[in-house]
C-alpha positions as CSV (number, residue, x, y, z in Angstrom):
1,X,101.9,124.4,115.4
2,X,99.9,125.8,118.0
3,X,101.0,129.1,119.8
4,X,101.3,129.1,123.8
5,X,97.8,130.6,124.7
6,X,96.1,128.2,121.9
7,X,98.0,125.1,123.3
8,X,96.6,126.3,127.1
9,X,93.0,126.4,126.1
10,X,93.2,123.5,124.4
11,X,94.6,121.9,127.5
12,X,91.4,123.4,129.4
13,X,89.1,121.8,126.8
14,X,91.0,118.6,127.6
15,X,93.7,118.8,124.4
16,X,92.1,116.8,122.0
17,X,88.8,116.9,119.8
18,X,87.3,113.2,119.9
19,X,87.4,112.9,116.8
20,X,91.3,112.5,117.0
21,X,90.5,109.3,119.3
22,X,88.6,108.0,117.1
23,X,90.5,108.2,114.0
24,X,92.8,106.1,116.1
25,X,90.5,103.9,117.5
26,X,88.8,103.1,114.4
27,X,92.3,102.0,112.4
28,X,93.0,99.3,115.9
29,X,89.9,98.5,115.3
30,X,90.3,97.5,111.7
31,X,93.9,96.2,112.5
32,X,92.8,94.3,115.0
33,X,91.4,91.0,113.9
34,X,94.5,90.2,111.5
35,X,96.9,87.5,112.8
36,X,100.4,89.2,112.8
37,X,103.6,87.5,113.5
38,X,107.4,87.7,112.7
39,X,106.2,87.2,109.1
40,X,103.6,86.2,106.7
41,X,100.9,87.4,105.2
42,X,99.2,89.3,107.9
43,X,101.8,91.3,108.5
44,X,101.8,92.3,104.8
45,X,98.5,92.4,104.7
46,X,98.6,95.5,107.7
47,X,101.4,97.5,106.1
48,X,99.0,97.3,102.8
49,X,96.3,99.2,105.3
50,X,98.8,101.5,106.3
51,X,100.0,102.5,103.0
52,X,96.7,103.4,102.2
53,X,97.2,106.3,104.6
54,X,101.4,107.3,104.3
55,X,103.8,106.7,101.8
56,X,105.0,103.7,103.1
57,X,107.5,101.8,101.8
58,X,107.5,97.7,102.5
59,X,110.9,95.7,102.7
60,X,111.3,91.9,101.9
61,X,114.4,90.3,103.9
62,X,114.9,86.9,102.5
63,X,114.3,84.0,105.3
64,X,117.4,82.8,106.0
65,X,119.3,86.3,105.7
66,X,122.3,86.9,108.0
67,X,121.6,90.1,110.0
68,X,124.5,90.4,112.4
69,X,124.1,87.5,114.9
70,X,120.5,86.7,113.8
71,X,119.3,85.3,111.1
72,X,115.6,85.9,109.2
73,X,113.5,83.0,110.1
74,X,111.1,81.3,107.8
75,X,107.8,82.5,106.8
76,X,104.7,81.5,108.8
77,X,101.4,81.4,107.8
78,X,98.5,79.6,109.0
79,X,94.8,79.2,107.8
80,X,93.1,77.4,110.6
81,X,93.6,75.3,113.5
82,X,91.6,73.4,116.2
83,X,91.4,70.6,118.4
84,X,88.2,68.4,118.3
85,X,86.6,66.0,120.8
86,X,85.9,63.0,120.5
87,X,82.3,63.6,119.1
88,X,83.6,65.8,116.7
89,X,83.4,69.2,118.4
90,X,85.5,72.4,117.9
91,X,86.3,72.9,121.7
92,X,89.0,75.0,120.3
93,X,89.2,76.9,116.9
94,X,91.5,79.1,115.3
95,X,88.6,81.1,114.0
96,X,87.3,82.6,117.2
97,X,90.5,84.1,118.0
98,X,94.2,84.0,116.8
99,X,95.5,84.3,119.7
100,X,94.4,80.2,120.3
101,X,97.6,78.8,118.6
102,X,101.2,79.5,119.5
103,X,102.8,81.6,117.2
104,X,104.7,80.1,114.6
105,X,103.8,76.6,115.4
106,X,104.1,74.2,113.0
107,X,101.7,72.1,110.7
108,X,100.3,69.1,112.9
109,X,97.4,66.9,111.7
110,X,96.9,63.7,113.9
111,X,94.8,62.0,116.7
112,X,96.3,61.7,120.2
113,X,95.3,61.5,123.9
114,X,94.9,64.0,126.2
115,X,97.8,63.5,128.6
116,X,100.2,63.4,125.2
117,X,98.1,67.0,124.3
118,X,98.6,68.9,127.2
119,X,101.8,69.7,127.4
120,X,101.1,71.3,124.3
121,X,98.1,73.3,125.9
122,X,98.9,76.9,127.9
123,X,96.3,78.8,129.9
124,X,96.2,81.1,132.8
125,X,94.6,79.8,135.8
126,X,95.1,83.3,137.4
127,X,92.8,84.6,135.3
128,X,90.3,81.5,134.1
129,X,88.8,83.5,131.2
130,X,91.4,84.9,129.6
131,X,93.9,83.4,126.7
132,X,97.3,83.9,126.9
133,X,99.5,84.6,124.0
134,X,102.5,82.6,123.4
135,X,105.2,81.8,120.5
136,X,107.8,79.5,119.1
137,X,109.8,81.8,117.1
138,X,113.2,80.3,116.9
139,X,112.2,76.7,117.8
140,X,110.4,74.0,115.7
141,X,107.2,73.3,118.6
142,X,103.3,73.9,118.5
143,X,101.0,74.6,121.0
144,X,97.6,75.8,121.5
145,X,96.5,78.8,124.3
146,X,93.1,78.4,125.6
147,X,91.2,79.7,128.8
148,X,91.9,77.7,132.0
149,X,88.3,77.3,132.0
150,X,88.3,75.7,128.8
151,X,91.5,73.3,129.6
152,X,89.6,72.0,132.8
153,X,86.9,71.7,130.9
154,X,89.2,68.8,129.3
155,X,88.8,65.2,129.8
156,X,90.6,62.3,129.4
157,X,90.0,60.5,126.1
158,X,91.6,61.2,122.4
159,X,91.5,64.3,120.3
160,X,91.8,65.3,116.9
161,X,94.6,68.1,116.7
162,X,95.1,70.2,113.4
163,X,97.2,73.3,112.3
164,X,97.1,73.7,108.7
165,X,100.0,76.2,108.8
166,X,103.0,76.7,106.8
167,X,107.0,77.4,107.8
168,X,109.1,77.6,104.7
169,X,111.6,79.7,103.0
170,X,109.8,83.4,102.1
171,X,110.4,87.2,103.9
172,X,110.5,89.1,106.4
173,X,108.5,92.4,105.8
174,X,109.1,95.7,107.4
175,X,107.1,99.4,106.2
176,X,109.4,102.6,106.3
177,X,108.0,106.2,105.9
178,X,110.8,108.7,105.4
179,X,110.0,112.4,105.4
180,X,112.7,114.8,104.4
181,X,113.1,117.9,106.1
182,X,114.6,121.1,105.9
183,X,117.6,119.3,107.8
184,X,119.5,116.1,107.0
185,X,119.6,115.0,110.7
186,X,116.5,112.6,111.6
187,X,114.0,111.9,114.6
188,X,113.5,108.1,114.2
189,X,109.7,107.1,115.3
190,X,109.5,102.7,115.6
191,X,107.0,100.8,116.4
192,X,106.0,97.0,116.2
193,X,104.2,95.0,114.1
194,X,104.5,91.6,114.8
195,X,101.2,90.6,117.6
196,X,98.1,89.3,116.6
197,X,95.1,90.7,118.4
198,X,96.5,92.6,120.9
199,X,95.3,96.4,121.2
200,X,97.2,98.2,123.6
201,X,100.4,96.5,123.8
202,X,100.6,96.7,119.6
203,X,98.4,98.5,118.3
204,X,98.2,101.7,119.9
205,X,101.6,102.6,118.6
206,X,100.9,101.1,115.1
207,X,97.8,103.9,115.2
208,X,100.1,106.9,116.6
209,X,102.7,106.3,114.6
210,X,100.4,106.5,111.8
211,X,98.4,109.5,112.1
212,X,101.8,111.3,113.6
213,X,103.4,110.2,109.7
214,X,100.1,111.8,108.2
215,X,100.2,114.8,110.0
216,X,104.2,115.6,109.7
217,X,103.9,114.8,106.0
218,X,101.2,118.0,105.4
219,X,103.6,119.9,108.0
220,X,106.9,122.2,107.8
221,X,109.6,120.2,109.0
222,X,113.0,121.4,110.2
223,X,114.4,117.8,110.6
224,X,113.9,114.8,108.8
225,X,111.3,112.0,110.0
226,X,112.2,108.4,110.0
227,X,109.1,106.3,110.7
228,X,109.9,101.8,111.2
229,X,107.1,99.4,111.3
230,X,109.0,96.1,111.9
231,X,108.6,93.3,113.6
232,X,110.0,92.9,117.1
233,X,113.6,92.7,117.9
234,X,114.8,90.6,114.3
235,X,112.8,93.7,112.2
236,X,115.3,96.3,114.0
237,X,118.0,94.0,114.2
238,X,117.5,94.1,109.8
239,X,116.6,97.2,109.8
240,X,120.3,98.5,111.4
241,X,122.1,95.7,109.9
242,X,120.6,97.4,106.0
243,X,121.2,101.0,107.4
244,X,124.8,101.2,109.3
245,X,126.1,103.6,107.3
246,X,123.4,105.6,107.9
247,X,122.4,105.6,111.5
248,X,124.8,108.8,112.5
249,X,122.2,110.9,110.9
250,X,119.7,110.2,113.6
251,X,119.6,112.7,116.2
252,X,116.9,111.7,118.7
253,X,114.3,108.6,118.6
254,X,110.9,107.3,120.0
255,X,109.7,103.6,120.1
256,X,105.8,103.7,120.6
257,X,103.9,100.7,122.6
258,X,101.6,100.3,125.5
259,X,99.9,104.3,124.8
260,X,96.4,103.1,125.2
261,X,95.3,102.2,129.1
262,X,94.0,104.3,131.0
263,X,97.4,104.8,133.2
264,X,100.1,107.9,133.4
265,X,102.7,108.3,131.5
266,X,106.1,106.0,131.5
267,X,109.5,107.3,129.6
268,X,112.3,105.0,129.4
269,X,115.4,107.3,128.9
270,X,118.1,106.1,126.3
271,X,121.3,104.1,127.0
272,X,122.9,108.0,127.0
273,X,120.6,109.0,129.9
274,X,121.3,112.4,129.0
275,X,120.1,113.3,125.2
276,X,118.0,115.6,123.9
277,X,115.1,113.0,123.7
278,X,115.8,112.3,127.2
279,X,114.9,116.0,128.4
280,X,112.4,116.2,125.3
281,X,109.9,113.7,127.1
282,X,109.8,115.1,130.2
283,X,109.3,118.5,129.5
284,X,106.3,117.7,126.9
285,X,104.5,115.5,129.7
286,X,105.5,118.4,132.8
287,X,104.1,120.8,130.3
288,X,101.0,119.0,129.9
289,X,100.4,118.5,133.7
290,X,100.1,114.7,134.1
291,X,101.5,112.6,136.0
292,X,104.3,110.6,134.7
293,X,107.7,108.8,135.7
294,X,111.2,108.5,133.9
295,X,112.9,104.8,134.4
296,X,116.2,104.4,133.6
297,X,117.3,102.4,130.6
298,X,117.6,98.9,131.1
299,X,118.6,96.2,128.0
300,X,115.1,94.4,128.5
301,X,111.7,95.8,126.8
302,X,111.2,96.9,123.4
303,X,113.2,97.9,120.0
304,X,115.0,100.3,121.8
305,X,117.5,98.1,123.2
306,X,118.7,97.0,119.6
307,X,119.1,101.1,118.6
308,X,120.8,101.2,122.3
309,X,122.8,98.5,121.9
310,X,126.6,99.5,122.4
311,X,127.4,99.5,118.8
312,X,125.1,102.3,117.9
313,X,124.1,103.5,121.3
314,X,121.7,106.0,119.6
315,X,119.7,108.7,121.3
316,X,116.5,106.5,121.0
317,X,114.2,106.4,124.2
318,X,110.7,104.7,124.9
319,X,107.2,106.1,125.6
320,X,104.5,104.0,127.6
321,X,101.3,104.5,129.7
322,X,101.7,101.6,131.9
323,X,104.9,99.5,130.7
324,X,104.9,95.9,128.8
325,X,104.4,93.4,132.3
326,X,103.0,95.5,134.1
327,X,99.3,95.1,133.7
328,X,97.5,92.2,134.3
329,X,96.1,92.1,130.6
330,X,99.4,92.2,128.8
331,X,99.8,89.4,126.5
332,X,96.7,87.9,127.6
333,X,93.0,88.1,125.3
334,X,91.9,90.7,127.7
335,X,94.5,93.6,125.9
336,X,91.6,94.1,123.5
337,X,89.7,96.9,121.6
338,X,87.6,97.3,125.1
339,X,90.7,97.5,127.4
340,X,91.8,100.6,125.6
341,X,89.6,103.7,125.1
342,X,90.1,106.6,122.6
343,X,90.5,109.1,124.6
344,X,93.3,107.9,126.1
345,X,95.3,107.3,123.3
346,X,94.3,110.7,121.8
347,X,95.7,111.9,124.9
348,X,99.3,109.8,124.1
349,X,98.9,110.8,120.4
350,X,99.1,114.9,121.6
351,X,101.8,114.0,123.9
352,X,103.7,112.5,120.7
353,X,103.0,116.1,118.8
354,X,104.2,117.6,121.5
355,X,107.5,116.3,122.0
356,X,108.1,116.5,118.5
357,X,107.3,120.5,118.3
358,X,110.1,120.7,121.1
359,X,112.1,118.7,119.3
360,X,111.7,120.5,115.6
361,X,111.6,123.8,117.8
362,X,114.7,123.8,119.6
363,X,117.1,126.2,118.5
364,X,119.9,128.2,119.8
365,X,119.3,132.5,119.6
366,X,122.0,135.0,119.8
367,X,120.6,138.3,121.8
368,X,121.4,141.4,119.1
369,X,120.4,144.0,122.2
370,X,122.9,142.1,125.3
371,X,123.3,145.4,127.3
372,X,120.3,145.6,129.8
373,X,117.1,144.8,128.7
374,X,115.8,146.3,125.4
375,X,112.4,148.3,126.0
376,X,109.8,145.6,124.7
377,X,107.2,148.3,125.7
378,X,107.6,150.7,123.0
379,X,107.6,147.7,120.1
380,X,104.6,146.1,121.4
381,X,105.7,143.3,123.8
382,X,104.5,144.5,127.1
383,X,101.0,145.2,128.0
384,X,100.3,148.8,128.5
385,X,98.7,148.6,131.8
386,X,101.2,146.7,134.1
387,X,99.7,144.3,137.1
388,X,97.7,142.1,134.3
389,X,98.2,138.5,135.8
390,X,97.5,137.4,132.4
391,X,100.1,138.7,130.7
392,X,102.5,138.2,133.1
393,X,103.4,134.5,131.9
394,X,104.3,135.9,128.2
395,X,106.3,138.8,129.7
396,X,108.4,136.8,131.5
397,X,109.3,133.9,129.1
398,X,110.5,136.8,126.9
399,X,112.6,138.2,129.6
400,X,114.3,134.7,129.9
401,X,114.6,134.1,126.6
402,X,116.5,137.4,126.2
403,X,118.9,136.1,129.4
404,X,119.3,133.2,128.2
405,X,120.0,133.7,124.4
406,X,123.7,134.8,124.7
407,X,124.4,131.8,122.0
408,X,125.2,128.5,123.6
409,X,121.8,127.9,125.6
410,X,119.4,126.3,123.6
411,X,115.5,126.7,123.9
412,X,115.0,123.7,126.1
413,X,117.6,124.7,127.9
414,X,116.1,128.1,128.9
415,X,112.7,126.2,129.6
416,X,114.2,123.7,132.0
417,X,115.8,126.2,133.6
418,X,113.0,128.7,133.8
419,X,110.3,126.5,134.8
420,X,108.1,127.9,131.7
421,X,106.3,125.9,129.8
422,X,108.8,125.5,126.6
423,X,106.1,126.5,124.0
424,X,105.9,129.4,125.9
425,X,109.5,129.7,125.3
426,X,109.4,129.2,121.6
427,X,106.8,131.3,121.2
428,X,108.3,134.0,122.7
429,X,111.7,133.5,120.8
430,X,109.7,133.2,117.4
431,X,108.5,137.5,118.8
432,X,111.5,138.7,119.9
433,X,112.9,137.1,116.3
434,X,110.2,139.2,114.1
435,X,110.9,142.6,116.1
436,X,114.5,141.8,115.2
437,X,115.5,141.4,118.7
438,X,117.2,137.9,118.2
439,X,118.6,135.8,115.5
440,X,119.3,132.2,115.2
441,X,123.0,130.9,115.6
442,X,123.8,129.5,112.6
């Protein structure tokens, strides 16, 4: 982990090296053109690309499995689709982008007119050139999604229709990466697998998540890592359902999405309001000086409604840049490889390492010299020529971690109150800890 002064430079040299970005970058980008859904074989086929980078385990849950009120669908797969004119021309085709048929639609093959096609056809006439994407999950339907350029572009007259897919009994597929640390207790990391070409509202936390498993795994770890690559909602759902006995272990969580646009940071606090992740997340993105907002939790958005839900009411929160809905591009062709840019989720993968040093860092000290101040000049710990505006910062974070370490404060708790940055916190702790002026409560 970096220490206090080598986390400020790095800030000053604008925190991360590109080549960071583009590690990330480059696994969207190979991620990218693979039609994911609830299940099927893209979706296997993109845990297969992540194994090749973390131990990653991949679960089959049988269609048609009970998991509390839901039940596993059947398996979709599809291997091309497309609507021809009446000369015979793809005006539509599966092939230029997987975002042209409705998710899990099924097999059609059949000639009909236009006015029986277009209810089955869904544009955007906001935005003429874009596709939307759309899905039929838990109903029997089919559909295309085209640009509203290309539906007026329509006439009257008959079409030949075709979606060579499949629905039928198979599995739903979910990746798990579990690194055990020094500690039984667990940070949970989730994330979602189940869009097709969509880069920032999918992908992005696919990447982080990622590289965030590689890096922990080569890393000393005080608690235990969790990391979930499921699909939305039903994936979690399965996942808790498989893991109830289990779940007390976790002791803070983070579901990843939307980390790649080019706005400021979004945390959407727990159910709690008030746990440790909840004051993690803020304090990483103050310490980092950008701009950000907290929202409060709300049972609408991403996985961690399901960890939230009263049941399990877990400590699980949600980091965004600009949340799902609330950029024009979300669900839409335009959330592609050119909407988001490296640099910004580099910037959203350090904001991830960050949070997680507070979290592995956060410890309670007990103060072995309580009676005035102990002389930190004589062992080292003050500068020798007083006035040094430089060292002033260190100096005092080891003042307040001396205050504040009579054995119920934590570190984040003396940070918050202090106003210091909390590495500077830890990093004076870890000193006063070698010159034997603190110990942790056990």
């Amino acid at each position: 982990m970096l220490n206090y002064q080598d986390r400020e430079n790095s800030i000053a040299a604008g925190a991360q090296p590109p080549a960071v970005g583009q590690e990330l970058y480059d696994l969207m980008a190979e991620l990218y053109p693979i039609c994911r859904s609830l299940t099927g074989a893209g979706q296997r086929r993109t845990l297969d690309i992540l194994r090749r980078r973390i131990d990653l385990t991949v679960h089959e849950v049988p269609s048609g499995t009970a998991v509390f009120d839901w039940t596993v669908p059947k398996e979709w797969n599809i291997r091309a689709a497309y609507i021809k004119d009446v000369r015979g021309r793809k005006i539509i085709d599966f092939a230029d982008s997987n975002l042209h048929v409705v998710g899990y639609s099924v097999p059609v093959r059949r000639r009909m007119s236009f006015a029986a096609l277009k209810p089955h056809l869904f544009s955007l006439p906001d935005h003429p050139d874009w596709i939307p994407y759309r899905t039929s999950y838990y109903r029997e339907d089919w559909g295309f999604c085209l640009s509203h350029r290309q539906l007026l572009e329509m006439k009257d007259g008959e079409y030949e229709v075709c979606i060579d897919s499949t629905l039928a009994d198979g599995a739903m597929s979910y990746g798990e990466c579990f690194l055990r640390g020094e500690r039984a207790e667990e940070v949970l990391i989730s994330c979602h697998i189940c869009h097709p070409s969509l880069a920032n509202d999918n992908l992005t936390g696919i990447a982080i998540a990622t590289l965030l498993a590689q890096h922990l795994s080569a890393a000393p770890r005080r608690y235990s890592y969790r990391f979930l690559f499921t699909p939305g909602t039903i994936g979690s759902i399965a996942w808790l359902c498989r893991n109830e006995s289990r779940v007390g272990a976790i002791h803070a969580g983070l579901v990843l999405a939307c980390l790649g646009d080019a706005g400021s940071f979004t945390y959407k606090k727990s159910r709690r309001g008030d746990a440790l992740i909840d004051r993690a997340v803020p304090q990483a993105l103050r310490d980092a000086g950008e701009g950000y907002q907290t929202i409060e939790f709300s049972p609408y958005g991403y996985d961690e409604r399901q960890f939230c839900s009263p049941g399990f009411n877990l400590p699980v929160g949600c980091l965004m840049r600009t949340p799902h809905g609330c950029f024009a591009e979300y669900h839409t062709s335009a959330d592609n490889l050119e909407f988001v840019r490296p640099e910004y989720v580099a910037g959203s993968y350090a904001r991830c390492r960050e949070i997680i040093e507070i979290l592995d860092d956060n410890r309670t000290f007990i103060n072995l010299n309580p009676k005035c101040e102990p002389q930190l000049g004589k062992r080292g710990l003050y500068g020798s020529i007083g006035g040094a505006s430089g060292s002033r910062s260190r100096e005092l974070a080891l003042l307040w971690v001396l205050n504040g370490s009579g054995g119920e404060a934590t570190l984040l708790d003396i940070a918050e109150r202090s106003g210091l940055p909390f590495n500077a916190i830890a990093d004076a702790a870890r000193d006063l800890e070698q010159h034997g002026l603190l110990k942790e409560k056990a």
